[in-house]
Every structure is written in structure tokens, then in C-alpha cells.
KEBA-581326 format. One record per residue (C-alpha): residue in three letters; x negated, y, z negated. Coordinates in nm, 4 decimals, padded with zeros to 6 digits. Each point is the difference from the previous one (the first is absolute). Example, Ala and Ser with C-alpha at 12.3 -4.5 7.8 and 13.67 -1.06 7.14 Angstrom:
# residues 2
+---------+----------+----------+----------+
| residuo |       c1 |       c2 |       c3 |
+---------+----------+----------+----------+
|     ALA | -01.2300 | -00.4500 | -00.7800 |
|     SER | -00.1370 |  00.3440 |  00.0660 |
+---------+----------+----------+----------+
***
This chain:
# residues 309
+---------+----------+----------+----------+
| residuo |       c1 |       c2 |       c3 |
+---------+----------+----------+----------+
|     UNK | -00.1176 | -00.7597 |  00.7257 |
|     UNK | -00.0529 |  00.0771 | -00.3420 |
|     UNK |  00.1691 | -00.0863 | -00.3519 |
|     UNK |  00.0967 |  00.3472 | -00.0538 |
|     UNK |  00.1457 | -00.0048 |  00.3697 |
|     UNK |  00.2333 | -00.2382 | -00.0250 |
|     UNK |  00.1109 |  00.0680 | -00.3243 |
|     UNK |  00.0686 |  00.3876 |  00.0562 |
|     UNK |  00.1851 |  00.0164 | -00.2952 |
|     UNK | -00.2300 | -00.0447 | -00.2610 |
|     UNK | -00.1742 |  00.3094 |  00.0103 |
|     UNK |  00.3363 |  00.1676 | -00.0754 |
|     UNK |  00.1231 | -00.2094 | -00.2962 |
|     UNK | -00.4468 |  00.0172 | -00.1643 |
|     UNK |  00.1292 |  00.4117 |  00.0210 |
|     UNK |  00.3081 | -00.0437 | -00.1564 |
|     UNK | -00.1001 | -00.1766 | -00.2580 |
|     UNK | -00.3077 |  00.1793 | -00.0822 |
|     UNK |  00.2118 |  00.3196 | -00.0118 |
|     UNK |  00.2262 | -00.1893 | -00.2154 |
|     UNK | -00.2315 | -00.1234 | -00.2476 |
|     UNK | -00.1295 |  00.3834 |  00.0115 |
|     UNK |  00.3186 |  00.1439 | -00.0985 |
|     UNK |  00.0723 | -00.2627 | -00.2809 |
|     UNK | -00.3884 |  00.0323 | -00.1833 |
|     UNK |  00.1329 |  00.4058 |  00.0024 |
|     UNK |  00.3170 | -00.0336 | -00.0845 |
|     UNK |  00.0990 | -00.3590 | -00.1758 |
|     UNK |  00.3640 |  00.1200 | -00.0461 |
|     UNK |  00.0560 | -00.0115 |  00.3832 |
|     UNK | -00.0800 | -00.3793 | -00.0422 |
|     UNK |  00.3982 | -00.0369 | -00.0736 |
|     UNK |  00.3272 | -00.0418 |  00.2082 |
|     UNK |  00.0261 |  00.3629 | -00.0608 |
|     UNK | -00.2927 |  00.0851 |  00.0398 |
|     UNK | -00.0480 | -00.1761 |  00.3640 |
|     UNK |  00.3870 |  00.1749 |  00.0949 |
|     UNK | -00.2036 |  00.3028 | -00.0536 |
|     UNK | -00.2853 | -00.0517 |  00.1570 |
|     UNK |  00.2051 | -00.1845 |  00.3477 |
|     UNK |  00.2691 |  00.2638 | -00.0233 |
|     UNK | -00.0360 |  00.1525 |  00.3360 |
|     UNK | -00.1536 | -00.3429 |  00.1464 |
|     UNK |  00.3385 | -00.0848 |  00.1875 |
|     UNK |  00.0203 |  00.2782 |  00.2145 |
|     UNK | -00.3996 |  00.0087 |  00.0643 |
|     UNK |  00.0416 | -00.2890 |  00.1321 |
|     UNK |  00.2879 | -00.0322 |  00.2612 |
|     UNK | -00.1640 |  00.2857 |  00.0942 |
|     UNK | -00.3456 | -00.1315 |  00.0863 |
|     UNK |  00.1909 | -00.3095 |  00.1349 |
|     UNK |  00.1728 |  00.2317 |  00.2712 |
|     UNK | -00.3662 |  00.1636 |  00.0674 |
|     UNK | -00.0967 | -00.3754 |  00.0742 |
|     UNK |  00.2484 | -00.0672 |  00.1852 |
|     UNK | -00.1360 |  00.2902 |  00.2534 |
|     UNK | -00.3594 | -00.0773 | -00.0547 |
|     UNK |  00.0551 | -00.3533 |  00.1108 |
|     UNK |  00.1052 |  00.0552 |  00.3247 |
|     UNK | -00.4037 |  00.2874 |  00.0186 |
|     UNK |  00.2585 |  00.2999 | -00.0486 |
|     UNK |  00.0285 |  00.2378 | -00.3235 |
|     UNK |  00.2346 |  00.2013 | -00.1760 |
|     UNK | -00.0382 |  00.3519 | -00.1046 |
|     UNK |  00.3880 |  00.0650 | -00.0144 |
|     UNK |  00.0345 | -00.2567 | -00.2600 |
|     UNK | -00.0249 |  00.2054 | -00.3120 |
|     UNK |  00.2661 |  00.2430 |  00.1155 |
|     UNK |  00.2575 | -00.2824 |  00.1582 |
|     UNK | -00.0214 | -00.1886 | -00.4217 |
|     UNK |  00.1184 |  00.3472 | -00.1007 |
|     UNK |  00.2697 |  00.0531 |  00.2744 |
|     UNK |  00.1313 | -00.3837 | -00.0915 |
|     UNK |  00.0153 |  00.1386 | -00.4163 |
|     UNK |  00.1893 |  00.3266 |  00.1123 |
|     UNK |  00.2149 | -00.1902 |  00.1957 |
|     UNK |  00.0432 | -00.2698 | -00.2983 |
|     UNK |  00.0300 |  00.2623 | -00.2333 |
|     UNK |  00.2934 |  00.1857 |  00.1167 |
|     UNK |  00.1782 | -00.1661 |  00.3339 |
|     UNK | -00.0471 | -00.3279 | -00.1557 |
|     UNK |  00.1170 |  00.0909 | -00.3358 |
|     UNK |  00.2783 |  00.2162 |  00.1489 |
|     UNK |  00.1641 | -00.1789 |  00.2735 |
|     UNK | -00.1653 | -00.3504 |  00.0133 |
|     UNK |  00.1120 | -00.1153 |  00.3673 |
|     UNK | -00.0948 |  00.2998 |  00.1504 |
|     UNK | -00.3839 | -00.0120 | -00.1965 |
|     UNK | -00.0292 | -00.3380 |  00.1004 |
|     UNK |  00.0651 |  00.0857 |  00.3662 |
|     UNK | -00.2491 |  00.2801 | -00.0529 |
|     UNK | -00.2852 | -00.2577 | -00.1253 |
|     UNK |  00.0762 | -00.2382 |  00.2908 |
|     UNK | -00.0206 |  00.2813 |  00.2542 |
|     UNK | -00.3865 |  00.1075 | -00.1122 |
|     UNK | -00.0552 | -00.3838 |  00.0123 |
|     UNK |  00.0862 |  00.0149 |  00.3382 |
|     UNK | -00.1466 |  00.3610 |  00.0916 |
|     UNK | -00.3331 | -00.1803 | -00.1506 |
|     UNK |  00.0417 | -00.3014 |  00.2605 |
|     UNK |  00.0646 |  00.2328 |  00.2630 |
|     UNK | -00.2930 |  00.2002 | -00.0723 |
|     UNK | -00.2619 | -00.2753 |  00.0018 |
|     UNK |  00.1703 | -00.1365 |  00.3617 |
|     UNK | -00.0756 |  00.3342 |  00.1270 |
|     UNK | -00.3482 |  00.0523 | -00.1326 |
|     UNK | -00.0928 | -00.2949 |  00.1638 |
|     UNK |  00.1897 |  00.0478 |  00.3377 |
|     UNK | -00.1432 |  00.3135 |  00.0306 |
|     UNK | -00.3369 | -00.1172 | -00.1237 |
|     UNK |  00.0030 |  00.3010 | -00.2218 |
|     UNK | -00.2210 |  00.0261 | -00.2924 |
|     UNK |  00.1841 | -00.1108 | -00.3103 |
|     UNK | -00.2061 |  00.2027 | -00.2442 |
|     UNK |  00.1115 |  00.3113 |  00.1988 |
|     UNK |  00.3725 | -00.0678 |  00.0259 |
|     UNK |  00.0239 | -00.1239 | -00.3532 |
|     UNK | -00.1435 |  00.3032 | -00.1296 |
|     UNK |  00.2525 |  00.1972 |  00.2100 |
|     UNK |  00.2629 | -00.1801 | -00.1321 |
|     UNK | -00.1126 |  00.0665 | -00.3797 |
|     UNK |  00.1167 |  00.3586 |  00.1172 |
|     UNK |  00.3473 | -00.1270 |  00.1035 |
|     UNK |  00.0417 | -00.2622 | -00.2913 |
|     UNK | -00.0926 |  00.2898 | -00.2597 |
|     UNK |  00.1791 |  00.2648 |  00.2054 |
|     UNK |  00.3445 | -00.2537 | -00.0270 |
|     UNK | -00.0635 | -00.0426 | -00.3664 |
|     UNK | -00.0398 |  00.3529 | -00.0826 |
|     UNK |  00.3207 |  00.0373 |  00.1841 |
|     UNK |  00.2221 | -00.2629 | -00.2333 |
|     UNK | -00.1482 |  00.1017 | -00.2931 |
|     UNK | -00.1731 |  00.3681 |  00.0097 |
|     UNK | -00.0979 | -00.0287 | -00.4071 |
|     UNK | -00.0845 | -00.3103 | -00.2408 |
|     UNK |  00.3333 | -00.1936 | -00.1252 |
|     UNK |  00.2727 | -00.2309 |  00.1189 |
|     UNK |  00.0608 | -00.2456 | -00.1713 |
|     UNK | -00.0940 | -00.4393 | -00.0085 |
|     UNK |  00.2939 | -00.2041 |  00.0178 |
|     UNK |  00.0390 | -00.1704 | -00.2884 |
|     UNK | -00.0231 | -00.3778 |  00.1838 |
|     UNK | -00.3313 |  00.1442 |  00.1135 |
|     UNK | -00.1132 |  00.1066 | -00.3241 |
|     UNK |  00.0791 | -00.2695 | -00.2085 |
|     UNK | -00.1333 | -00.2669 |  00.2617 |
|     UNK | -00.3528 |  00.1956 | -00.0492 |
|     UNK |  00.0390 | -00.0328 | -00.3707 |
|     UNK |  00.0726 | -00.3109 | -00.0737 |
|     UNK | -00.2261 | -00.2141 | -00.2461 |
|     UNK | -00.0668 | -00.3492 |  00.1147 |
|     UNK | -00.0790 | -00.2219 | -00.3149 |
|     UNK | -00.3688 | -00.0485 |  00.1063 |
|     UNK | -00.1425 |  00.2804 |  00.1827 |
|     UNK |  00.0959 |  00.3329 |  00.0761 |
|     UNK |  00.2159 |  00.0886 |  00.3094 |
|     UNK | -00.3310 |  00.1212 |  00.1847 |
|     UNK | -00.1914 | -00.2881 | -00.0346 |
|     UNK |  00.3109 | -00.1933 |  00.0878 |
|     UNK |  00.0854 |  00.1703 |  00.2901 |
|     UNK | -00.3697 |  00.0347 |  00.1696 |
|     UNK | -00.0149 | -00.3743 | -00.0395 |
|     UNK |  00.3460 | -00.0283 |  00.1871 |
|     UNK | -00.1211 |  00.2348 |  00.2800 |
|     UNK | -00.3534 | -00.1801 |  00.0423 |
|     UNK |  00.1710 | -00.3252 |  00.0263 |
|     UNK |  00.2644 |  00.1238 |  00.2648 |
|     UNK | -00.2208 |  00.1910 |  00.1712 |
|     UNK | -00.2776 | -00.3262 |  00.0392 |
|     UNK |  00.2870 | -00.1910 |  00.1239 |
|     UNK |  00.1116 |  00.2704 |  00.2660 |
|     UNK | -00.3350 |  00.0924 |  00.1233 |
|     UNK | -00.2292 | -00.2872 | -00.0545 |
|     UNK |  00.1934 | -00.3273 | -00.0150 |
|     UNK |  00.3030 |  00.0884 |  00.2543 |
|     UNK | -00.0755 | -00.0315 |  00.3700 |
|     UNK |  00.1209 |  00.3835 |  00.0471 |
|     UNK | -00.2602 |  00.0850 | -00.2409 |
|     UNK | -00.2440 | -00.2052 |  00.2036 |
|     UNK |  00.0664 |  00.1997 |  00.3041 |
|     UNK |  00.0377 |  00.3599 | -00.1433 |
|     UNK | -00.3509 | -00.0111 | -00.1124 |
|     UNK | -00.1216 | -00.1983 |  00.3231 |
|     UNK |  00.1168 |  00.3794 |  00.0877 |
|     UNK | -00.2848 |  00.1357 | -00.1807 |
|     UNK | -00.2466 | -00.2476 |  00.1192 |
|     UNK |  00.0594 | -00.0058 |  00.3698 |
|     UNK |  00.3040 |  00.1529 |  00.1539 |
|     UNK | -00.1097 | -00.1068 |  00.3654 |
|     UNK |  00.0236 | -00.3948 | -00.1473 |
|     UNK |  00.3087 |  00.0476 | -00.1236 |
|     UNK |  00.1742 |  00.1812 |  00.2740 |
|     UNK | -00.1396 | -00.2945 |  00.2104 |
|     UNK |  00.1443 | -00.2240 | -00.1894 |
|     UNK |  00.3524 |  00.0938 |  00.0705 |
|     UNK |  00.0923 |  00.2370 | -00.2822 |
|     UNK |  00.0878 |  00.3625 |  00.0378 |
|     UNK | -00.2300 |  00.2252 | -00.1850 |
|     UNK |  00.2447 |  00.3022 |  00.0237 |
|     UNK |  00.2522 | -00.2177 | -00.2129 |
|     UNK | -00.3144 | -00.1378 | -00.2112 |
|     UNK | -00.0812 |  00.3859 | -00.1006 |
|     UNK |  00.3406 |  00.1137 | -00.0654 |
|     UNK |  00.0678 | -00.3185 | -00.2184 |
|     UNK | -00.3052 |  00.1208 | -00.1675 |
|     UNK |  00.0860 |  00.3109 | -00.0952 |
|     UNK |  00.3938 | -00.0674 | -00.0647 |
|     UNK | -00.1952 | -00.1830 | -00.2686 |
|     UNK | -00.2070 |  00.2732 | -00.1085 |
|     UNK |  00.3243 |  00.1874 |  00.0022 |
|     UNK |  00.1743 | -00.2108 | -00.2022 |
|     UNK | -00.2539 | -00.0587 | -00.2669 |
|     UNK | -00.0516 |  00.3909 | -00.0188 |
|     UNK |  00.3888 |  00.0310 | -00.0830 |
|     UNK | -00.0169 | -00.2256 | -00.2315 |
|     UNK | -00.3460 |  00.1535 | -00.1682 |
|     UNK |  00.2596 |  00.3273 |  00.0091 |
|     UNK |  00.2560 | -00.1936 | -00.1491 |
|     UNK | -00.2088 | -00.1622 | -00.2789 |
|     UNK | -00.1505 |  00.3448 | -00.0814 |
|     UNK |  00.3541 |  00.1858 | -00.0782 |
|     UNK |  00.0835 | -00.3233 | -00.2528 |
|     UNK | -00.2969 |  00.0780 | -00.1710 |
|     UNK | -00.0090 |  00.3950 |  00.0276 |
|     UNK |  00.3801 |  00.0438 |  00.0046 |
|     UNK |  00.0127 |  00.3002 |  00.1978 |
|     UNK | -00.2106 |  00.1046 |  00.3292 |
|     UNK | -00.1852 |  00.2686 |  00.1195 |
|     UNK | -00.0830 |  00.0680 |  00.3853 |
|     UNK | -00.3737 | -00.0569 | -00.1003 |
|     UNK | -00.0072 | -00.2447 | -00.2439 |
|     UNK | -00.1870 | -00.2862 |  00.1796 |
|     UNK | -00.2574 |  00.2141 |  00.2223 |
|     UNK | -00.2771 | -00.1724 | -00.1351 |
|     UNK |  00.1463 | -00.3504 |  00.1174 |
|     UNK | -00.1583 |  00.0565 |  00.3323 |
|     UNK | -00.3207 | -00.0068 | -00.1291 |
|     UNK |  00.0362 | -00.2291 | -00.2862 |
|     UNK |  00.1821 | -00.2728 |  00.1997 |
|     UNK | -00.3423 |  00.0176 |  00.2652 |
|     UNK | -00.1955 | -00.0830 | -00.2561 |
|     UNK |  00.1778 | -00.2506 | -00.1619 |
|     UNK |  00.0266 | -00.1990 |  00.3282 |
|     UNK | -00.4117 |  00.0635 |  00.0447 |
|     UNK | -00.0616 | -00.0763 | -00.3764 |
|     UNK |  00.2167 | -00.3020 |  00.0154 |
|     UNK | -00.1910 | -00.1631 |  00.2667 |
|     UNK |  00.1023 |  00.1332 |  00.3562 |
|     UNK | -00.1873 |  00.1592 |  00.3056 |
|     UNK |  00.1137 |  00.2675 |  00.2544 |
|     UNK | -00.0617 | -00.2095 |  00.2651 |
|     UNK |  00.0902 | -00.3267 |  00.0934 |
|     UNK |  00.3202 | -00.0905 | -00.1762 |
|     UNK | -00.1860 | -00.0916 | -00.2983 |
|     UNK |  00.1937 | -00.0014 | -00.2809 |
|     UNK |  00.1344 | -00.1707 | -00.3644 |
|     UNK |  00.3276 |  00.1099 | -00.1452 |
|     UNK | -00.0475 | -00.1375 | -00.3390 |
|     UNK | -00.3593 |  00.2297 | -00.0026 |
|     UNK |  00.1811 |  00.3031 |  00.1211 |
|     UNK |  00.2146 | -00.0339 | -00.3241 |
|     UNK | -00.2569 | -00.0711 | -00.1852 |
|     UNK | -00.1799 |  00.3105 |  00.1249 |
|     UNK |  00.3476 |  00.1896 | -00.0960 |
|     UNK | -00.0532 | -00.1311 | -00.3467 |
|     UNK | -00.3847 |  00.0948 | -00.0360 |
|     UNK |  00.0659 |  00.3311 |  00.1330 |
|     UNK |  00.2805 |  00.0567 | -00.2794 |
|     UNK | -00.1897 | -00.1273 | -00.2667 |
|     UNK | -00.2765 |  00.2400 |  00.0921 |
|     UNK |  00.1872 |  00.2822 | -00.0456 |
|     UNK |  00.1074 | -00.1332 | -00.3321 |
|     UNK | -00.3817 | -00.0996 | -00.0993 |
|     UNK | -00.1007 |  00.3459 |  00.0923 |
|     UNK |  00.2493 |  00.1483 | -00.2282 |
|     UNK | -00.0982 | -00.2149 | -00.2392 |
|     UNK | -00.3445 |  00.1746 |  00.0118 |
|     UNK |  00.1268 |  00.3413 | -00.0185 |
|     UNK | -00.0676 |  00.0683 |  00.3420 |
|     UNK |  00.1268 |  00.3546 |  00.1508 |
|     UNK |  00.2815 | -00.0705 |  00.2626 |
|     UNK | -00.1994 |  00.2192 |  00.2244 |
|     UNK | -00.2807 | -00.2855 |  00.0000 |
|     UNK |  00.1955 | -00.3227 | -00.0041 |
|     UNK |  00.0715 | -00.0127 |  00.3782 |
|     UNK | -00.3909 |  00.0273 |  00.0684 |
|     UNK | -00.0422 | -00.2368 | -00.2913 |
|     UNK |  00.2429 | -00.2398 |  00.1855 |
|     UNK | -00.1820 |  00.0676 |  00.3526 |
|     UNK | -00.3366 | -00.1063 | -00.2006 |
|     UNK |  00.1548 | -00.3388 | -00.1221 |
|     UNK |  00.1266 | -00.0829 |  00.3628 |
|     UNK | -00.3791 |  00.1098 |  00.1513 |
|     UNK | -00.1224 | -00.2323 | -00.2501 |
|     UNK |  00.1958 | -00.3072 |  00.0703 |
|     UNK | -00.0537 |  00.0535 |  00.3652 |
|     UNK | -00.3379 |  00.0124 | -00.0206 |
|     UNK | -00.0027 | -00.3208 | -00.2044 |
|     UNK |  00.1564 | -00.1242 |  00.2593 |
|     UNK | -00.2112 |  00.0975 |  00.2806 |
|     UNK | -00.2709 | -00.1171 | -00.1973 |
|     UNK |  00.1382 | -00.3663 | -00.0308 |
|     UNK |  00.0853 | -00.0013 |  00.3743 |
|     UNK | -00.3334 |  00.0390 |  00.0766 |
|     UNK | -00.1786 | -00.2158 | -00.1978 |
|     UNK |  00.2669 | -00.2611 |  00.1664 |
|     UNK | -00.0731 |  00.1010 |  00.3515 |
|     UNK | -00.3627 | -00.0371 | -00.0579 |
|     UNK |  00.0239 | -00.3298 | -00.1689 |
+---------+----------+----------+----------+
***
């Protein structure tokens, strides 16, 4: 096995920081604690989100619902939440749970997940539409100022993706949970053999997923301050390709936590770097696509040239 195989997540911090370096040779003012809070602004969200989409494609399922369940959790934040606290909270822990049961069921009725889950985007938007039919609500203000608070050394972003990555590695990679969730993804025959139920294996999986997509909902009305029923749709895709870009595969429980956030953070800081060149909006999600190709291929290329070594 090769260098680059081992080490998965090298690929994904060479991007970030080429990206970086990018950025700061076309715009040296961004090279500032002001300048990175800009530039990370929307990096906290990103990447609970492409945590939860890990959390799925770790155990060879995938999400397309995700997208729409972020923006039910804001809706929900941004007016039960803020409203009557208790009864949002209950709310939150109940599409936890509904995210559990769903993952028991796809795999107890060996249903395809990328089927259901794009089903359920229907329901998810359908029950955000529902609690909040036009943009507004409002962030309670715990919310808010816990997203806006300025550590002495780095901005909140950077702070906060650092937190996740390290919790997350602990959880998935170091804990003996962790070990078996993804032996989930690598052989589910082993690991039923082994003694451990799978059906409770998948829905621990994706009460995770649901969790982390709560709190990507969560994180994203502290920044935004209000919510609208389609404010995260392009999670779903962004949060696949921050898992991919960051080092995991489809197949085989293959993943890294700290490269998924690190994928979160490359993806934000393209959209920033494209702005940066004046790039139409209409073009910066196939620029972004491009920059993901292009690591992957790199990537491809290296895994190669190890398996033929």
C-alpha cells in the first residue's frame, strides 16, 4: 500500500492550502483575522453537514434528502426554537430519531437508500415549507451570539472545524463504535457474524447523520439569523463532495473525518476564490465541480502509481 494510501489526508490539506495560497497572492487583505472570518464564514455549517453525509456513506449508503432535512432543522431553529424552546428541542430530537428510524428500515427492508432518501427530500422540504411557507423567523439570540463569537486567535470557523475534526476522529476512528460502524461499510456479513446487530449499527449511523444535520441547521440560522425552507439545498451536494474530496470512498467504509472537514473548508474557500476572480455565480458551481474532478484525478493518479509499485 502506498504513501498516499495510508495517509488519505494529505491530498486534502496540498488542496487547501494551494487554494489558500491562491486566494491570498489575489487578495493579500484576506491574509487577516478578518479577512479568514470572511473567507470561513459559512465553513461551520458546510461542514456538520458533510460530516452527516459521512456518516451515511460509511456504512456504502448515500443521502439525497440531506440538503432539504439542514433546512427543515434551520426552520425549525428559527421559529419553534426561538419561540417556545422545549417544544423546538423536542422537535429536533424527534427528526433525530425519524433519521434513526429511517436508516433501520432501509436496511431491514434492503431498500435502496439513494431512492428512499430522495423521497424523503420531498417530505423534509414538504414539512419545512409547512413551518415556515416564506423566508424569516428569527435566531435565538444564544444561537447567534455563540456563532459570533471571536476567539483571541482564530476566527470562530477555523475554531470550530478544528473542534468537529477532533471529535469526530475520536468518535469514528479511535472509539471501538467507530471501529465497528465502518466495519459496516467494509463487510456487513463479518460483522453480523461477529455478534453485532447491523439493523442497530445502521440506525446508530444515521441518528448520527441526523444529529449532525440538525446541528449544520442550527449553525446555519446563527450565522444567517433567519431561515428560509430552501436555504441549504445545495448541502446535499456539497456535503458529497466534501466527504469524496476529503479523502473517502463509496464503498467500503472508507473514510477520515478530519478530511471531510477539510473538504468543507476547500469547498468554501472556493467559492470565495472564485469570487475573488470575478466569476459569474452562474459558473462557480461548475468551477467548483472542476476543482473536485481535479483533485480526484490527482488522486487516482497517485493510487495507481502505488498499486503498480
Amino acid at each position: 500500500m502506498n504513501f498516499l494510501a495510508r495517509h488519505r489526508i494529505i491530498l486534502p490539506v496540498v488542496s487547501l492550502a494551494v487554494l489558500l495560497a491562491a486566494t491570498f497572492y489575489m487578495q493579500p487583505r484576506a491574509m487577516s483575522y478578518f479577512g479568514l472570518n470572511l473567507l470561513f464564514n459559512l465553513a461551520v455549517p458546510i461542514a456538520l453537514a458533510t460530516i452527516a453525509q459521512m456518516m451515511i456513506i460509511m456504512v456504502n449508503d448515500i443521502d439525497l434528502s440531506l440538503g432539504t432535512f439542514v433546512s427543515l432543522a434551520a426552520c425549525v431553529t428559527a421559529t419553534f426554537l426561538n419561540d417556545t424552546p422545549m417544544l423546538g428541542l423536542l422537535i429536533l430530537v424527534a427528526l433525530i430519531l425519524s433519521y434513526a428510524l429511517l436508516g433501520a428500515v432501509i436496511h431491514a427492508l434492503e431498500l435502496p437508500a439513494i431512492v428512499v432518501t430522495l423521497g424523503m427530500s420531498f417530505v423534509w422540504g414538504g414539512l419545512a415549507l409547512f413551518i415556515l411557507p416564506s423566508p424569516g423567523g428569527s435566531s435565538p439570540d444564544w444561537l447567534r451570539m455563540l456563532m459570533t463569537v471571536k476567539p483571541p486567535f482564530a476566527p470562530m470557523a477555523v475554531v470550530a472545524a478544528i473542534i468537529i475534526a477532533a471529535v469526530t476522529h475520536l468518535l469514528i476512528i479511535r472509539s471501538g463504535i467507530g471501529t465497528v460502524l465502518r466495519g459496516v461499510g467494509g463487510n456487513a456479513r463479518s460483522v453480523e457474524r461477529a455478534g453485532w446487530p447491523v439493523i442497530r449499527l445502521k440506525a446508530l449511523a444515521y441518528g448520527l447523520a441526523g444529529l449532525f444535520g440538525v446541528l449544520a441547521g442550527m449553525a446555519l440560522v446563527g450565522l444567517a439569523t433567519s431561515a428560509d425552507p430552501n436555504i441549504a439545498l445545495r448541502y446535499t451536494l456539497l456535503s458529497i463532495a466534501g466527504v469524496i474530496l476529503g479523502g473517502g470512498e463509496f464503498t467500503g467504509g472508507k473514510v477520515s473525518p478530519t478530511g471531510a472537514v477539510i473538504g468543507a473548508l476547500t469547498l468554501t474557500l472556493a467559492a470565495s476564490f472564485l469570487s475573488f476572480m470575478r466569476l459569474s455565480p452562474d459558473w462557480q458551481i461548475g468551477a467548483q465541480g472542476a476543482i473536485l474532478i481535479l483533485v480526484l484525478t490527482a488522486r487516482l493518479i497517485f493510487s495507481r502509481k502505488g498499486a503498480g509499485a
